[in-house]
N, C-alpha and C positions, 0 to 999 in steps of 0.2 A: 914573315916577309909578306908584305903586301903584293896585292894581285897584279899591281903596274909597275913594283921591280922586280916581282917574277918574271914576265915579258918581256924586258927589259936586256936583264940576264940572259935569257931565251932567246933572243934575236945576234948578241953576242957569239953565244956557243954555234947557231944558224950558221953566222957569217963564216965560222971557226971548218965548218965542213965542208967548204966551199961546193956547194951547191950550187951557184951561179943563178941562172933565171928563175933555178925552184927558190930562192930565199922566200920571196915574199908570200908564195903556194906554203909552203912549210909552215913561215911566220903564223898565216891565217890558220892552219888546222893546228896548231899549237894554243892559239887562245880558245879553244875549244878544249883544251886537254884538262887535266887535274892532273898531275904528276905531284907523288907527295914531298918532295924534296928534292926538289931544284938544284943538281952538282952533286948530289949524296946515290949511295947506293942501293942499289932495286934489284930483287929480281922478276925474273919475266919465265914467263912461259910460251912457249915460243915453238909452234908446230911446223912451221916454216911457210901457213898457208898466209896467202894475201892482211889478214887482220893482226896476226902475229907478229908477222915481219914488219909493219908499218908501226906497232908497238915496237918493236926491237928501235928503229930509224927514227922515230919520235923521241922515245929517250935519249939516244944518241945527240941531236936537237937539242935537248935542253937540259946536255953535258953533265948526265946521269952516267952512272959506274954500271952499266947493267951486268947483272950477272944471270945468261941466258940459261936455262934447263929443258932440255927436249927430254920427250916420256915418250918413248917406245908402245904400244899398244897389243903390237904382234899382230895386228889386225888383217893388213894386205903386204904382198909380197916384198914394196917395194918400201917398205917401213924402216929396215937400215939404212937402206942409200939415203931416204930423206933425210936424213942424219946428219950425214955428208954436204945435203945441202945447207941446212941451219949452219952446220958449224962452219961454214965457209963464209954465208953471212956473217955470222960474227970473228971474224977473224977481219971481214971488210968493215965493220964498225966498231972492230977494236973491245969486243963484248967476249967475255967469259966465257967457256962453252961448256954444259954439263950435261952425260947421257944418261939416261934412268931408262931402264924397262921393267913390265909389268906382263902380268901372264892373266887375261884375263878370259877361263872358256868358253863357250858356245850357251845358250841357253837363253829365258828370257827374262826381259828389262836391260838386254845387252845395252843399252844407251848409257841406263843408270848407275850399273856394275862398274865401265870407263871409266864415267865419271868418279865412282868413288875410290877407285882404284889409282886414279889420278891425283885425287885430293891426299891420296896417304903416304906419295911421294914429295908432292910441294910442300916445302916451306909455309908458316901462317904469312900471311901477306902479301903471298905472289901474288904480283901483276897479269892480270890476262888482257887481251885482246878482243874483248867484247865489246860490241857497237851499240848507238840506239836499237838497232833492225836486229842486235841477238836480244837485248831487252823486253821490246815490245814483243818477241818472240815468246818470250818466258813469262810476261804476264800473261797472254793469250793461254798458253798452256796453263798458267797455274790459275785461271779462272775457269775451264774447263774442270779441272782436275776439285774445284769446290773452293780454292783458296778463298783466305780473309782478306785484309789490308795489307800486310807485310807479302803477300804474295803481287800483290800488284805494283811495288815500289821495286822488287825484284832486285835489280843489280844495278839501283840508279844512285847508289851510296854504296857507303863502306861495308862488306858484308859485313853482320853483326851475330855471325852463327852464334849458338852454345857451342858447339864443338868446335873449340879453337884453329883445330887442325885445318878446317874448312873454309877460312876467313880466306878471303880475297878483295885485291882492289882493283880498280875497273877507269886506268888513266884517261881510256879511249872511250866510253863510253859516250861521251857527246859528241862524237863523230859518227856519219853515216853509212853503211856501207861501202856503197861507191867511192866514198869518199879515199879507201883505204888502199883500193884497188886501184883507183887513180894515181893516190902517190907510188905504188909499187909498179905503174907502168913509165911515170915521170921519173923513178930512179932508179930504170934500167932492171929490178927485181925480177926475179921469173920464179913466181910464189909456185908453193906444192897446189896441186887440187886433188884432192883428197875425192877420189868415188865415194868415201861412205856420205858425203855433204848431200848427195842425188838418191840415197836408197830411200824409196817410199814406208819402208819397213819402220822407220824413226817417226817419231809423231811430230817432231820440231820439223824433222824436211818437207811434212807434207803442209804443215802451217807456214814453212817457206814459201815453198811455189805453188803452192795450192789455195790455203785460205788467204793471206794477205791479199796478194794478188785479184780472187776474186771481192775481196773488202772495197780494195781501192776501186775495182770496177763499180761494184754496187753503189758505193758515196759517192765515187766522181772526185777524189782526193786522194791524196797521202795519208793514210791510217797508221804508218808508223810516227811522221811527224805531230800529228794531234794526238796517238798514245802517250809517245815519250814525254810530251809536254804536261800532261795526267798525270804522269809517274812521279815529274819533280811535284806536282802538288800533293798526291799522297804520298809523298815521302818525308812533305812537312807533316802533312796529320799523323802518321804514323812516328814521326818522332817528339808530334806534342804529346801524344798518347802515352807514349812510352815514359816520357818524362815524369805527366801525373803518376802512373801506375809506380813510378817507384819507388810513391810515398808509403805505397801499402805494403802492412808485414804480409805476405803470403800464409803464413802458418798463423796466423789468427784468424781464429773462423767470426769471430763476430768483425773484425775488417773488414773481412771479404764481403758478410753476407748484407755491410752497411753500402759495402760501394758498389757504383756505377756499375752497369754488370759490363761494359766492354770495358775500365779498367779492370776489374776484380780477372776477367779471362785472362788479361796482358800480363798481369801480378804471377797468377798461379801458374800460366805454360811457361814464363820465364825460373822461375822458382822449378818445377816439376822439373824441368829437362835439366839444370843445374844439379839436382841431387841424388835423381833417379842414378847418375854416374854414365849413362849411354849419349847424351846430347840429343836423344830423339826430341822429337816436338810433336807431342800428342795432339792429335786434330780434333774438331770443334766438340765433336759428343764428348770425349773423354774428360775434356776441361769443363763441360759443361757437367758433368755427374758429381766430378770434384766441390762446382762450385753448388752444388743441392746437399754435398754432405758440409758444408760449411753454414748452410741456410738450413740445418736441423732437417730434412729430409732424410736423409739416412748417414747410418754412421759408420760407412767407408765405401769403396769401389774400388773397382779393377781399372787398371790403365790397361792401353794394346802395347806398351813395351813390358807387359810384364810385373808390373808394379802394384800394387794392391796403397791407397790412402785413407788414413783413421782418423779419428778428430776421437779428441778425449781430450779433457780436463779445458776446452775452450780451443785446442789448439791442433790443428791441421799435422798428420807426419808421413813421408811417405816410406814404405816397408820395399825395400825390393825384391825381386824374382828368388825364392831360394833355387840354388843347384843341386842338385844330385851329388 
């Protein structure tokens, strides 16, 4: 379906909710969405806080089957009752409603532990509720953190994990925060706020209210508007990139050691994290020792998951971790 009877369709289902003066507010943050199937069914993830809930009401808009899943965290006290709130939302949009909890302890990378605790509950494909402003969030960290190019494109596409489990899509993603909070005051919503969104302890909350904020002071702009718009660019190079690279066999070392060395890298982490069997993604040294035993430099290395890679008879193979 083309992108002007998507709209189309979407202004239909609009009218269908009768939202009255929001139609045309609605209309406009809908041609801003990517929803993958237009009338078909989705699921969502769905915390009940302002970004979620307006992904719940958007779908509903453009007469999507949502089937809503709230994840329990055990975090703060009032973590059932908001439970109660989602599923009352979706019982007013006519949405599915599914409870999942997780037990995740005390200790640290507590941010990251959530998250993958969360990932091993959803569904591959859930829909999440992330904005430009969680995007350009997440490049900011993952250029900190040393990322490449796939760290900077972040979550402006279709996740493209190795580990299946972790794919997600991201309907809302060209919408901006405010934006979301607006609709959810324009229809009457009275989203969760979540304290952990304010604990300084989180590295993203401090890149919230902390570094953006002083960014936009220092330029005198909106730094997540001229981020985001960065991200659709490298998100083409990183998928012409990707394209070349996967003309190369990986496990041939004379491929590797003839090409490009940023495809030969893109060739080999895609390949390593497929076979390795964990879906990790070995970071830039690792890939790089890899690609010196393919260039006759030496005749294997140790991955950080564990992994040990040989090259023998011309061809690359990776061995993994023995256990006990």
């Amino acid at each position: 379906m083309d992108r002007a009877s998507w709209l189309r369709l979407a202004s239909d289902a609009i009218a269908q909710l009768d939202l009255g003066v929001l139609e045309e507010t609605t209309a406009a943050l809908i041609s801003k969405c990517n929803f993958p199937d237009l009338g078909g069914p989705i699921t969502l993830a769905v915390s009940g806080g302002p970004d979620s809930s307006a992904l719940l009401a958007l779908a509903c808009a453009c007469a999507c089957e949502p089937h809503v899943i709230y994840v329990n965290h055990n975090q703060r006290p009032t973590s059932k009752s908001d439970a109660g709130v989602v599923a009352a939302l979706c019982e007013r949009f006519g949405a599915r409603f599914e409870y999942k909890s997780v037990e995740v302890p005390p200790g640290p990378n507590l941010e990251a532990r959530l998250r993958e605790a969360r990932n091993r509950v959803l569904p591959p494909g859930t829909a999440t509720g992330h904005t430009q402003d969680d995007q350009v969030e997440t490049m900011i960290i993952n250029l900190m953190r040393g990322s490449g190019l796939d760290g900077l494109v972040a979550m402006n596409k279709y996740q493209s994990s190795q580990d299946e489990t972790s794919r997600r899509i991201h309907p809302i993603i060209g919408l901006r925060r405010f934006e979301t909070h607006k609709l959810c005051r324009d229809l009457k919503i009275s989203p969760i706020m979540d304290s952990m969104n304010e604990d300084p302890r989180f590295v993203r909350n401090r890149v919230r209210h902390e570094l953006i904020p002083l960014m936009n002071e220092i330029s005198k702009r909106d730094v997540v508007e001229v981020m985001f718009r960065q991200s659709v660019l490298f998100s083409d190079d990183a998928a012409f990139l990707e394209e070349l690279a996967g003309s190369i066999d990986p496990q041939d070392a004379r491929e590797i050691a003839s090409a490009p060395a940023p495809l030969a890298r893109r060739a080999l982490r895609k390949w390593i994290a497929s076979v390795s069997g964990s879906g990790y993604v070995e970071d830039f040294s690792s890939i790089e020792r890899v690609r010196q035993v393919a260039l006759l430099k030496s005749i294997g290395c140790n991955l950080k998951n564990g992994a040990l890679v040989r090259r023998s008879g011309g061809k690359l193979r990776v061995e993994k971790k023995r256990t006990a």
